[in-house]
VOGU-3710 file (C-alpha; in Angstrom, 3 decimals, decimal comma):
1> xxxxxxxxxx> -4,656/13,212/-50,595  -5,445/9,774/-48,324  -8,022/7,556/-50,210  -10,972/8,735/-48,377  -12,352/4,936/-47,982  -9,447/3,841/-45,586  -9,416/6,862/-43,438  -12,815/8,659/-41,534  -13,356/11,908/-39,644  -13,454/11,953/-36,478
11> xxxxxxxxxx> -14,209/14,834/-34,300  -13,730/15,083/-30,129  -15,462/17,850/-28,699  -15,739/19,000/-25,151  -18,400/21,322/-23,382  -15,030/23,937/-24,008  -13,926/23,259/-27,323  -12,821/21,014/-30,042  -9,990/18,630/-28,773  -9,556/16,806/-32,233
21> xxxxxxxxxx> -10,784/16,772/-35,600  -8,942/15,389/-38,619  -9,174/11,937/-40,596  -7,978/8,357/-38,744  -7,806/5,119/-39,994  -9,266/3,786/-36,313  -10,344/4,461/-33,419  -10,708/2,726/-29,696  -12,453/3,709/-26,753  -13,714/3,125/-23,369
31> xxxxxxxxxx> -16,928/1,484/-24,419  -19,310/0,155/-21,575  -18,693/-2,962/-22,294  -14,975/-2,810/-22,565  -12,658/-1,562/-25,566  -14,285/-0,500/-28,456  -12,340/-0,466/-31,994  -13,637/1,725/-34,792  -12,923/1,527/-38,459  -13,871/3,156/-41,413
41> xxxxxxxxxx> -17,217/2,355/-42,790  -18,102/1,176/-39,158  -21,749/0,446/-38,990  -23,796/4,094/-37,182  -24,143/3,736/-33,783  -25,057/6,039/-30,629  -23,482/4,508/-27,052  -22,176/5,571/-23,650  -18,784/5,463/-22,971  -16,810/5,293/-19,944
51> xxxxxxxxxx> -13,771/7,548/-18,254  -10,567/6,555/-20,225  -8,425/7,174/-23,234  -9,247/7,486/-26,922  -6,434/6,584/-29,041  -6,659/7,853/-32,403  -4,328/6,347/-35,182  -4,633/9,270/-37,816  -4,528/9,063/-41,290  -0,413/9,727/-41,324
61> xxxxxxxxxx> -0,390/6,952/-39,545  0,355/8,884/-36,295  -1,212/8,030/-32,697  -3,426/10,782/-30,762  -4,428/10,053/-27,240  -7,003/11,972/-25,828  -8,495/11,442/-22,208  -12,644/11,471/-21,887  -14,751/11,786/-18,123  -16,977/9,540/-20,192
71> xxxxxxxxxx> -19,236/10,627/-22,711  -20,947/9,305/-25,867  -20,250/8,330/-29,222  -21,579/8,610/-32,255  -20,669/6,883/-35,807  -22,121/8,103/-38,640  -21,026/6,937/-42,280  -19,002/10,153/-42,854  -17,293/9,711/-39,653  -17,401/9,435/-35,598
81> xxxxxxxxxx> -17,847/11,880/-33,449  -17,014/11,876/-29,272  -18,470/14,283/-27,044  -17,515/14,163/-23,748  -18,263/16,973/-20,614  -14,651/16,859/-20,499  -11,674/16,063/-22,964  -8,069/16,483/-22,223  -5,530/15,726/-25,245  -3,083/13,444/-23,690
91> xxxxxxxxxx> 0,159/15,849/-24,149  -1,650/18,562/-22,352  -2,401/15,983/-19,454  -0,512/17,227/-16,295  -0,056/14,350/-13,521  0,199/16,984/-10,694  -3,086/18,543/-11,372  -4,739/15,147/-12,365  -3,396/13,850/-8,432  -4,496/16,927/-6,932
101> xxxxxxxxxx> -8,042/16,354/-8,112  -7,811/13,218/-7,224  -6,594/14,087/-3,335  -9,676/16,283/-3,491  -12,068/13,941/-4,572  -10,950/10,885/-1,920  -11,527/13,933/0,808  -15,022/13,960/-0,956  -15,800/10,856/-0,179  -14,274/10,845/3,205
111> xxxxxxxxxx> -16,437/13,915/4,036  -19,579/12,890/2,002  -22,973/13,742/4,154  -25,380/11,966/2,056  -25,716/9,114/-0,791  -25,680/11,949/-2,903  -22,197/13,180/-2,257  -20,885/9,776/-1,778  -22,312/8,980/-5,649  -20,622/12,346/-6,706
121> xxxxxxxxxx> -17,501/11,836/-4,618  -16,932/8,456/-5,717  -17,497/9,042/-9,985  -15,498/12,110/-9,384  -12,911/10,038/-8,126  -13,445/6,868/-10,780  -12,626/9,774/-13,203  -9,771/11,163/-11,689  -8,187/7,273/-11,458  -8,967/6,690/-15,160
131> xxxxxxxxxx> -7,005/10,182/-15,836  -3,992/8,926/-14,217  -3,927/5,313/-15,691  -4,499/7,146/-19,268  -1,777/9,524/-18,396  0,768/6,749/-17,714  -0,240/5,003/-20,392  0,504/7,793/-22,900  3,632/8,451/-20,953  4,632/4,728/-21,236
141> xx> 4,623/5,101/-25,277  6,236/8,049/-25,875
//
């Protein structure tokens, strides 16, 4: 058994399901102001964060990478929590699909009627481009 004051929980959840859950010793994320590093006995906090990846070092001193279309987290003193509309763990990231969705959402901004769509289009797109850079960085390190 870890010594629970070194390591946290730390949960990533999706509108579909739970992506991760299981202890860390830190965490980093997209915050809105740039890179955010989380450790144990972090002080709470509640804040946006943007499209990119969430590297989890877990408690066996292992690395989890899991890609977020933004989101918010939440720190709490028995652990941190990130829910995000969508959450892909970064094994199960697939480059074709990830450039195919992005091909479709450039076309959505080509063909975008209204501010509206453009807005849509474009985040769509800022999504897809964060997927892609997360994907090669995960593929980079392993």
């Amino acid at each position: 058994m870890t010594d629970s004051s070194h390591t946290m929980r730390v949960d990533v959840v999706s509108a579909e399901e739970s992506i991760f859950s299981g202890q860390a010793r830190f965490v980093a994320l997209p915050g809105e102001a740039g890179e955010l590093g989380i450790y144990p006995r972090h002080t709470p906090l509640i804040t946006r964060i943007r499209p990119g990846s969430v590297r989890i070092e877990t408690a066996d001193g292992g690395e989890e990478f899991v890609f977020v279309a933004g989101g918010v987290l939440e720190v709490q003193p028995d652990g941190v929590t990130v829910l995000s509309d969508t959450a892909v763990r970064g094994k199960d990231l697939d480059e074709e699909k990830a450039n195919e969705a992005r091909r479709a959402a450039e076309e959505a901004v080509k063909n975008a009627k209204s501010e509206i769509d453009l807005a849509k289009a474009q985040s769509e797109l800022a999504v897809m481009a964060a997927q892609l850079a997360a994907l090669r960085k995960y593929r980079q390190k392993h």
